[in-house]
C-alpha positions in Angstrom: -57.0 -80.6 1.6 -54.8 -82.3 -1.0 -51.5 -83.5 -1.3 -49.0 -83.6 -4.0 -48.2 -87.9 -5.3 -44.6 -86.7 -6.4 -43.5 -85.2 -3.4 -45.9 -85.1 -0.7 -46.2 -81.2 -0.3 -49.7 -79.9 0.1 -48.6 -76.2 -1.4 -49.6 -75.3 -4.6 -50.1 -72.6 -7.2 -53.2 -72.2 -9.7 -53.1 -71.8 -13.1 -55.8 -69.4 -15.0 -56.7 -68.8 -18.1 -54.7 -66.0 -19.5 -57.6 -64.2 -21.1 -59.0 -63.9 -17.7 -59.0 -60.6 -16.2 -60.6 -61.1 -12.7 -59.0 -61.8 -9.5 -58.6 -65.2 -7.7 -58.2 -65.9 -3.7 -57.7 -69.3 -2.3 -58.2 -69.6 1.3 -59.6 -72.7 4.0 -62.7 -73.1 5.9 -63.4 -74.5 9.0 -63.4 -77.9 7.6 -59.9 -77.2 5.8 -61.5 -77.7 2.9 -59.7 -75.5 -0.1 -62.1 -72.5 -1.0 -61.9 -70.2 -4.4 -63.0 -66.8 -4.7 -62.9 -66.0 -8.4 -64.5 -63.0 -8.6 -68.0 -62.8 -7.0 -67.8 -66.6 -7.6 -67.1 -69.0 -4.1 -66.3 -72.6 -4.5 -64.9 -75.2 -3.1 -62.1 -76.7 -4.6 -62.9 -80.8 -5.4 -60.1 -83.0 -7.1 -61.0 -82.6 -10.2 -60.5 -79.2 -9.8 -57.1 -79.8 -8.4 -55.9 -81.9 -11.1 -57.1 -79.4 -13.6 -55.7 -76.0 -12.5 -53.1 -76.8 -9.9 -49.8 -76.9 -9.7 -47.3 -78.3 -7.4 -44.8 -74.8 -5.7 -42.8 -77.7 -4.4 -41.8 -80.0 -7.5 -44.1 -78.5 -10.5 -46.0 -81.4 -11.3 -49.4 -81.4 -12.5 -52.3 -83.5 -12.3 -51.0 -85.2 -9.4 -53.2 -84.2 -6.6 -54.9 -86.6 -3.9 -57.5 -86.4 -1.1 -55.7 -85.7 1.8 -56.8 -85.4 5.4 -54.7 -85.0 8.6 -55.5 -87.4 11.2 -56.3 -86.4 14.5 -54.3 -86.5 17.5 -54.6 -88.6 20.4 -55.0 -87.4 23.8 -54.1 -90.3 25.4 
């Protein structure tokens, strides 16, 4: 998953190229790793990709996007 540096919010919107005419899903696997669907096309999202194409929903900013991973809970 990644995570916003301005803000902290891991939502986000992507931006395409306006010529392009297909249609785009984002989902998560298993792993909570960001997938794209872009037509017949699947992918999974890196942060190059992020910084690229993404946008922040919660503060806008682009090209801001880190790694980030939730860290598991203890049972103890």
């Amino acid at each position: 998953m990644f995570k916003c540096k301005e803000c902290g919010s891991t939502e986000f919107n992507l931006v395409v190229q306006p010529d392009f005419t297909g249609q785009v899903e984002v989902d998560h696997n298993e792993f909570n790793e960001v997938v794209i669907t872009a037509n017949e096309q699947i992918f999974i999202a890196d942060l190059m990709f992020m910084n690229q194409f993404a946008v922040c929903r919660q503060c806008e900013a682009i090209k801001s996007w880190e790694y980030f991973f939730h860290k598991p809970v203890s049972l103890m």
